[in-house]
N, C-alpha and C positions, 0 to 999 in steps of 0.2 A: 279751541284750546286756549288755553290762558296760558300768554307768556313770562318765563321766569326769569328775572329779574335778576341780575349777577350779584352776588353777596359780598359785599366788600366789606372790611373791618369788624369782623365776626371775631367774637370773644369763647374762648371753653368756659363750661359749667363755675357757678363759681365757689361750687363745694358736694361733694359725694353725695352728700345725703338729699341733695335737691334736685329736680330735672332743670335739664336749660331749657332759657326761652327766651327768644328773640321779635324784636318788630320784624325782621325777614321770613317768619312764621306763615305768614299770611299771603308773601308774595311765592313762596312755593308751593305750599299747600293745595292740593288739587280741590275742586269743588263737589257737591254731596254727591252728585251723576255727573261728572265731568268725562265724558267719554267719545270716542272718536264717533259714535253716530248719534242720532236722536235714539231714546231707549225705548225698547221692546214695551210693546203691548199688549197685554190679555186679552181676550174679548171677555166682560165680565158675564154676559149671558152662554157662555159657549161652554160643552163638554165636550171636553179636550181626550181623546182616546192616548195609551201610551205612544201608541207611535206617532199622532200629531206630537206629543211633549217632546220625544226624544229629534223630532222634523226641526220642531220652534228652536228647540236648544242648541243646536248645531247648527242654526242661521243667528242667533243672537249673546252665545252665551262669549264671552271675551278670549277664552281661553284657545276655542279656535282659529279665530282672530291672529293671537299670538303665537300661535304656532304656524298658520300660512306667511304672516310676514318674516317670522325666523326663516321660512324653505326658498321665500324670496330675494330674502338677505344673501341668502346662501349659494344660490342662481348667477346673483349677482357675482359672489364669488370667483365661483368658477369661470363666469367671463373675465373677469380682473387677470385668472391665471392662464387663460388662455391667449389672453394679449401677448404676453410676453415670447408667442409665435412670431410674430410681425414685429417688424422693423419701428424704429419711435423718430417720428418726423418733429422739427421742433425750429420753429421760423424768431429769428433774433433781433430786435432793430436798438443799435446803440447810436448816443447822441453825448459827446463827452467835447469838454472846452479843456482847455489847459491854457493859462497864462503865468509868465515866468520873466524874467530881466536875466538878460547875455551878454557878457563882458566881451568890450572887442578895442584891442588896446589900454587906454585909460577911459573908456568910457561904458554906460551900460547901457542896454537898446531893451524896451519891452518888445516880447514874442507873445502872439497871441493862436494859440493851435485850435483850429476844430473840425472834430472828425466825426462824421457820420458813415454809420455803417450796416449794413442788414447783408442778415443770414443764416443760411440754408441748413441747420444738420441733420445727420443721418443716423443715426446706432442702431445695431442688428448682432446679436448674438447668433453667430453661427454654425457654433455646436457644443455643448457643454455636458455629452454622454448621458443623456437622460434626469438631468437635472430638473428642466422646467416639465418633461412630461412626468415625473414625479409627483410636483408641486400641482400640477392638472388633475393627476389619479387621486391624489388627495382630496384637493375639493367637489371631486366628482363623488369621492366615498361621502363626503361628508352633507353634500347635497341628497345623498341615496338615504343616509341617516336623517337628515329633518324631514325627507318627503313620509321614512317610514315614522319617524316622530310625531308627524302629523297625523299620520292615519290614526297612530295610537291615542292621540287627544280626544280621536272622534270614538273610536272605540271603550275610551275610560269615562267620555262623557254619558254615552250611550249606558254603561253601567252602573253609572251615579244617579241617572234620573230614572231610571227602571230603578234602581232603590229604594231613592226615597218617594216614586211613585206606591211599590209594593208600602215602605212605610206608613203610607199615609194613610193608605185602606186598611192596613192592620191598628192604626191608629183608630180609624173612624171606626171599624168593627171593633176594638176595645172599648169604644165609649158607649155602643149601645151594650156592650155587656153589662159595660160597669154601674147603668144606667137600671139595668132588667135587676141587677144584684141590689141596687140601693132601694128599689120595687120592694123585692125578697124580703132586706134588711125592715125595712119598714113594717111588711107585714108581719114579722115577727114579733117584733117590738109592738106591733099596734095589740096585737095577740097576748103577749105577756103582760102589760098595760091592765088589759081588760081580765084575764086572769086574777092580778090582784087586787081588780076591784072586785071581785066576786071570793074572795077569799081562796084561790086557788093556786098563787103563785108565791112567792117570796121576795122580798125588794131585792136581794143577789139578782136571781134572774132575769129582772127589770134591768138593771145595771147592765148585765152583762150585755141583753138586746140591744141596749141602746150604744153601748160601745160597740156593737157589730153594727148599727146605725153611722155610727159617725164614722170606723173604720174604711167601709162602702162610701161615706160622701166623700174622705180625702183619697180614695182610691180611683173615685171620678175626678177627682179638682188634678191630680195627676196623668191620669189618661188626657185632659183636655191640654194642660199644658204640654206633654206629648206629641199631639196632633197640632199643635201651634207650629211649635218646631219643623214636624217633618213636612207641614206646610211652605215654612220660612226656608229651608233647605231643598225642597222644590222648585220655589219660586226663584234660589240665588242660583242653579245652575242651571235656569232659564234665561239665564242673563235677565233678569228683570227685580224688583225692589223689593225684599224678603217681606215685606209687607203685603205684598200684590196678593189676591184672593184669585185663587185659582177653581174651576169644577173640574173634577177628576171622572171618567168612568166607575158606575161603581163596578165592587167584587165580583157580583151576581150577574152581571152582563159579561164577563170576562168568558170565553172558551177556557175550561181549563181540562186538560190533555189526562189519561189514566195511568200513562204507561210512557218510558223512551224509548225511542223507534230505536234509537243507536247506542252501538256498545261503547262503555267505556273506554277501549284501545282503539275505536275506530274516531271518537272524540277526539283522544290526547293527540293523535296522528294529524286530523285536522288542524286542531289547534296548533303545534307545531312549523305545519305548514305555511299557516295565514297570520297568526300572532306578530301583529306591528311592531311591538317591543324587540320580539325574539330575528326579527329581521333587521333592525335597526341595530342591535346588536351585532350582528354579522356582517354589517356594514365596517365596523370597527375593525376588524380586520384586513378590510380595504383599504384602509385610512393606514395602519400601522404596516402594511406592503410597500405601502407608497412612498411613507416615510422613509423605508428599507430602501426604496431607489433614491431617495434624494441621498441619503448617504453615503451611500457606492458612489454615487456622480461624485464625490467628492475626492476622490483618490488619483481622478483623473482632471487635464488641462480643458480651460474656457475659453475659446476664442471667440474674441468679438471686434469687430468692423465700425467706423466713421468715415464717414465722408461729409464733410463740409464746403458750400459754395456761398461765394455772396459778392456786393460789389462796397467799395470804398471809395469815400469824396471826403477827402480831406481838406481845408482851406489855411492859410496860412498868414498872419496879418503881423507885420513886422514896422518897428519906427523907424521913420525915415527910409522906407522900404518899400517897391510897391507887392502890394497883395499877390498868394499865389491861390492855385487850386486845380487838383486832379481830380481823375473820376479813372477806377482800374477795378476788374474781374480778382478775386483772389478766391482762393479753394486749397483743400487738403484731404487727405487718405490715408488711413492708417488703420495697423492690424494689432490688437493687444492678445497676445497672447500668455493667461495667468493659469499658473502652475504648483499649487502647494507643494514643495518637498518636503516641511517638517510643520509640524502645529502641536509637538507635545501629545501626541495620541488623541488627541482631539475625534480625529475622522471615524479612528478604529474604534472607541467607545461610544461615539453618536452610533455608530452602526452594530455594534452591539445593544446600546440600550434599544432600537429600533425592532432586533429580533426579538428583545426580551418583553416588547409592548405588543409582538407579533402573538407569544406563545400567553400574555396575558388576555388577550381579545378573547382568545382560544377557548381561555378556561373563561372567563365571561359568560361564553354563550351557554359553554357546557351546562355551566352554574344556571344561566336564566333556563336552558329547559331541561333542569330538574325543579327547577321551579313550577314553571308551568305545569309540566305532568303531574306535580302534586296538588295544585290549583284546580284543574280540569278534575280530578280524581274523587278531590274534597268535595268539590260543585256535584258531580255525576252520585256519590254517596249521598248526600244531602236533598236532591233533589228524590233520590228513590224512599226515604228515611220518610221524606211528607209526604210521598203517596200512600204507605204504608199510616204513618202517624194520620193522617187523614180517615182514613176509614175506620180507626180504634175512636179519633177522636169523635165524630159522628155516633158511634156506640155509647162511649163515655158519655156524652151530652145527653140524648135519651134514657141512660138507666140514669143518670144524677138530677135529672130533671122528675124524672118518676119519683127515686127516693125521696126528695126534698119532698116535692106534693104530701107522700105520704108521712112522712113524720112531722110535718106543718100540723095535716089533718087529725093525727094521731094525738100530737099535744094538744087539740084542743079540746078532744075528750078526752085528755089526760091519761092519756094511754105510754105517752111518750115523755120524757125531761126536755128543759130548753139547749142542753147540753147536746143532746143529739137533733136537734132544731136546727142548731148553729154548725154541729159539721157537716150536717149536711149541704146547709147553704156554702158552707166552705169551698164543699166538692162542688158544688155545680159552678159556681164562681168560677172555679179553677177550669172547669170545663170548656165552659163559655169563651175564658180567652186563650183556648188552645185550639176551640174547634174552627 
């Protein structure tokens, strides 16, 4: 990691309409892959099934990364709040001089003092009615929230690369459509062509072939940049260089299932159950309980205990004097006990607003699983929608691949117009990147 550099004498912008920009630019600025480890690797000869992608992703992509150090952070936390169990030992060593001039009579004598001294303290908070086990319940909710935060990281990533995994391959199946359609286009056009050199066509119809030509090539030049993309969008939530050239399994090796074994409401129930979001959620209610005991602790008295020990050598150097110096045990004990009587309603509104963070966690959760139930629901419709749309589409491809044949064939005994040449090629296009 490259260290940054304290910015001293930084200037604001030095007019609206311009960006600022500084020499200190370049000592903050992170580098192209500057990253807490060496970066992730492809293998360039390897075909990578989804669940090796979605394995690699969640060992390298950053974002889990930062969610484990957040739940560690948070770990830490809760130790921090749990110290405040034990007693805080705290060891002192002073070394102090004093010199001064003392009048004695009409004259004046330099004093010279020096004291050294080491010691011992003690503080222990001995009961403050659930104050610090408050501030514990707290960072314990709030630990329970980053660990379910994390799960959820892994869970959202897992959805992201089955994405733009499925993208990729709907991409790659688009380009050979779009490819088999530029075929079509062409033979049309090569058809029409030859038509009116034989006297059999009209320059319209030329024209129009050829603009179903070119139509089919910018249909391709956009499928490929398509597949660029969901390539570039693979590779970034691989944790690796949107550049990186990935092989993906194809389509046609994929198992693909006929039918969901499970219902709908046996889904949402699931989901419900195990949903990292929708528990991390409910962690937040833990969080706004705890809050609720710290403020109740506040109505009542804190008492806390010192105890101090240590030893003292004092030396004493006086004019015309001779030298002194002791050496003596000193110690102290004492009990504070602190008592709010008035604070302006302070106590009573903290704990009011506590309950009212209690009854908003509440509706929260409420809120995330009707979220979710409409999430699982949309998924479970959608997914039955392409089994179905699957087996029309397989239909549709077969009768628009037959029609096209025949009204190709048809026009060039001139049985047919190029007009119905080219819807047809329409359909089957449309076919192709639906099947």
């Amino acid at each position: 990691m490259t260290a940054i550099a304290p910015l001293f004498a930084q200037s604001p912008p030095v007019s609206s309409a311009q960006p600022w920009h500084s020499v200190q630019e370049r000592q903050i600025a992170p580098g192209p892959r500057s990253t807490y480890s060496a970066p992730a690797r492809i293998e360039p000869d390897k075909i990578y099934s989804l669940a090796e992608l979605i394995d690699f992703a969640e060992a390298h992509n950053p974002e889990t990364r930062v969610a484990w150090e957040n739940a560690r952070a948070q770990a830490a936390a809760l130790g921090i709040a749990k110290s405040e169990l034990f007693p805080t030992v705290a060891a002192i060593a002073v070394a102090a001089e004093q010199r001064k001039m003392d009048g004695f009579a009409s004259q004046y004598y330099r004093q010279t003092v020096t004291d050294l001294e080491t010691t011992l303290n003690l503080t222990y908070t001995i009961f403050d009615f659930g104050a610090r086990r408050g501030r514990i319940n707290g960072e314990k909710a709030r630990l329970l929230a980053a660990n379910f935060g994390f799960n959820d990281v892994h869970r959202q990533l897992i959805y992201d690369v089955s994405q733009a995994y499925y993208r990729l391959l709907n991409a790659a199946g688009q380009e050979e459509a779009a490819g088999a359609n530029l075929v079509n286009a062409q033979a049309v056009q090569q058809a029409a062509e030859e038509r009116l050199r034989n006297g059999l066509a009209t320059l319209p119809d030329v024209l129009e072939a050829r603009s179903a030509t070119a139509q089919a090539q910018y249909d391709l030049q956009a499928v490929l940049g398509a597949e660029q993309i969901a390539r570039g969008d693979l590779a970034t939530f691989l944790g690796t260089p949107a550049a990186t050239r990935i092989r993906v399994q194809p389509l046609n090796e994929l198992p693909t299932p006929e039918s969901v074994s499970e219902t709908a409401e046996a889904a949402i129930e699931r989901a419900l159950q195990q949903r990292p979001d929708l528990l991390a959620q409910a962690a937040e209610i833990r969080l706004a309980q705890a809050e609720r005991q710290q403020a109740r602790s506040g109505f009542f008295p804190v008492l806390n205990a010192a105890v101090g020990t240590g030893a003292v050598s004092p030396y004493i150097f006086q004019q015309n004097l001779p030298w002194g110096h002791t050496t003596d045990l000193a110690g102290s004990a004492s009990f504070n006990l602190t008592w709010t009587v008035f604070d302006g309603g302070a106590r009573r509104n903290r704990l009011a607003q506590s309950e009212a963070r209690i009854r908003e966690a509440e509706a929260r959760v409420a809120a995330a699983r009707d979220r979710i139930e409409d999430q699982v629901w949309a998924a479970y419709a959608n997914l039955n929608t392409a089994f179905r749309q699957r087996e029309a589409a397989t239909a549709l491809l077969g009768a628009a691949t037959q029609s096209y044949s025949a009204a190709l064939e048809s026009y060039n005994y001139g049985l047919r117009n190029l007009l119905d040449v080219t819807n047809a090629q329409k359909v089957l296009a449309q076919a192709r990147s639906t099947e």
